[in-house]
N, C-alpha and C positions, 0 to 999 in steps of 0.2 A: 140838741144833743142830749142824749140820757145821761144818767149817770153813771151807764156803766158804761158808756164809750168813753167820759169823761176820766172814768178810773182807767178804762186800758187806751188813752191818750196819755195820760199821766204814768202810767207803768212804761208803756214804747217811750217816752220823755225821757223816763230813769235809764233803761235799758240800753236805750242810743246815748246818753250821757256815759253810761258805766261804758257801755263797748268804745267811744272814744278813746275812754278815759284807758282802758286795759290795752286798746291797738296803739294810743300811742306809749304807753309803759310800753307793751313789745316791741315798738319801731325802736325807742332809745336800747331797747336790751340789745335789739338783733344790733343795731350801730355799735353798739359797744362792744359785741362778740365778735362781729368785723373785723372792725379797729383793734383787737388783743390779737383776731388772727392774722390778720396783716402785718400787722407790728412782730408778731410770733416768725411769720413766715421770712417778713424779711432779716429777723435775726439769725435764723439756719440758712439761707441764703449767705447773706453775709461771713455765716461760721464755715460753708461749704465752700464758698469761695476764696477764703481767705486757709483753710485746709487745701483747696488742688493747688493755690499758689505756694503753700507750704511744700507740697508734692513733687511741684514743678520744678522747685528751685532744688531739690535733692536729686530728683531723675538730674538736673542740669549737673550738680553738684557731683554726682555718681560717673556721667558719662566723662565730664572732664578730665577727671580722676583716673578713670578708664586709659582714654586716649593718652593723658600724660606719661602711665603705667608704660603702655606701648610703647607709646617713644620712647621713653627711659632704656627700655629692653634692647630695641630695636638700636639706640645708643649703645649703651654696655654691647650688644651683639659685634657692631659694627670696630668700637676699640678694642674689642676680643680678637676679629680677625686681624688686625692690625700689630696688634701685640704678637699674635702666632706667627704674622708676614716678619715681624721685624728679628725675632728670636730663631726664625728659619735662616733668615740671611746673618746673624749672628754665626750659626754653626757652618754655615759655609764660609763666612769668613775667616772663622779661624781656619778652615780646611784648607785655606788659598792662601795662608800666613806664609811669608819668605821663611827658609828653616833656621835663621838666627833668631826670628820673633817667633818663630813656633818652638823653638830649644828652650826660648827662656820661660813660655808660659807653659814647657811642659815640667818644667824644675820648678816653677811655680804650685801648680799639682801633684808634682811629688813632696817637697814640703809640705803643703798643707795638711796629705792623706796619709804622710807615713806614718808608721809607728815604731817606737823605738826599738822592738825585738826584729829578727832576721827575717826577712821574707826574701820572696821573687816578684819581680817584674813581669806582666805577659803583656807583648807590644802585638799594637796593629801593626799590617804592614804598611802605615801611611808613618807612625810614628816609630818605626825602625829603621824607616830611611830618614827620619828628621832628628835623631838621636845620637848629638853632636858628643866630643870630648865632653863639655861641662857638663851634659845632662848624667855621663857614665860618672863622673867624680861626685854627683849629687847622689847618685844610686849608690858608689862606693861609701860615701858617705852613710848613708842613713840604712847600710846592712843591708842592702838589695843587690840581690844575684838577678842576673839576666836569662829567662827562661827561653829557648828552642821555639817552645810552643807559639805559636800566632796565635791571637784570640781573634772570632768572627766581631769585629766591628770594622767600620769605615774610618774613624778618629780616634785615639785615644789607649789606652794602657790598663790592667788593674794589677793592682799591688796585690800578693797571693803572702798570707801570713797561716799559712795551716786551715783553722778553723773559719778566719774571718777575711774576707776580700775585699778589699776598698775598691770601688767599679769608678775609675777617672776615665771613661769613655766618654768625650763631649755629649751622648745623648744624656749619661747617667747626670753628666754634672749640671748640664741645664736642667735637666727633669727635676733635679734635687733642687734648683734653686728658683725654680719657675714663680712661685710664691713673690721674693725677692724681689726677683729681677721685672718680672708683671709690676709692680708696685712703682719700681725706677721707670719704668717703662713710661707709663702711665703719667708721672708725676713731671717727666720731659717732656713728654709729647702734649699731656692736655694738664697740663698746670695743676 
């Protein structure tokens, strides 16, 4: 062997030493870039997963919310109709009152609505045929003259003071107290 084979056995010696030496420095780099990216990836994994679970449980949280909303409605709907069923057979049951129980709560309504200066009385014709001696001493009473006229309703009476009319026709007075009486309703039936 010369010596310059000698030299370039000795240089390819160095050379295959250094490229060990630098391939395995890049096998430990590339391991270590792995290992950060795996480690990287499973932490967005992790963060992504644990965000659709975040996601999931509010879609759950949302639809529930939903449905309960419905029912509720679909509740309140249900005790609306019931309340309207029960305040309809209220106005017909006063309509079917015997005319001793219908005298007393129509002097009932005149008390409550009269007022103290002079009026008239305009009777339906349900409640001029139920409009006994006491209910005329009640009218006599509280300055009410009895007017000719019929008024168009099915129940009920309005007291005529000039400018201002009190409407005691069962629709007016329920309608007035519908608020009220929904509430009792309500507070009987469903506790």
């Amino acid at each position: 062997m010369t010596g310059l084979d000698k030299i370039l056995m000795e240089i390819k010696k160095d050379s295959d030493g250094r490229i060990s030496e630098v391939l395995a420095s890049a096998r430990a780099e590339e391991k270590r870039i792995v290992e950060e990216a795996e480690a990287e990836a499973d932490r967005q994994s992790a963060e992504i997963v644990e965000k659709a679970k975040c996601n999931a449980e509010t879609i759950r949280e949302r639809a529930k919310s939903s449905v309960e909303i419905k029912a509720g409605r679909l509740i309140l709907s249900k005790k609306q109709e019931i309340i309207n069923d029960l305040i309809l057979k209220a106005k017909e049951f006063i309509g079917e009152m015997d005319a001793d129980t219908y005298s007393d709560f129509m002097i009932k309504a005149i008390e409550k609505y009269s007022h103290k200066e002079e009026g008239v009385v305009k009777f339906s014709d349900h409640d001029k045929a139920f409009a006994n001696a006491k209910v005329y001493d009640v009218l006599k009473e509280k300055n009410l003259k009895v007017s000719e006229e019929i008024i168009d309703a099915k129940i009920g009476f309005i007291l005529d003071y000039g400018d201002i009319e009190e409407n005691c026709t069962i629709d007016a007075i329920i309608d007035g107290s519908i608020e009220v009486l929904s509430d009792k309703v309500c507070e009987i039936i469903f506790g």
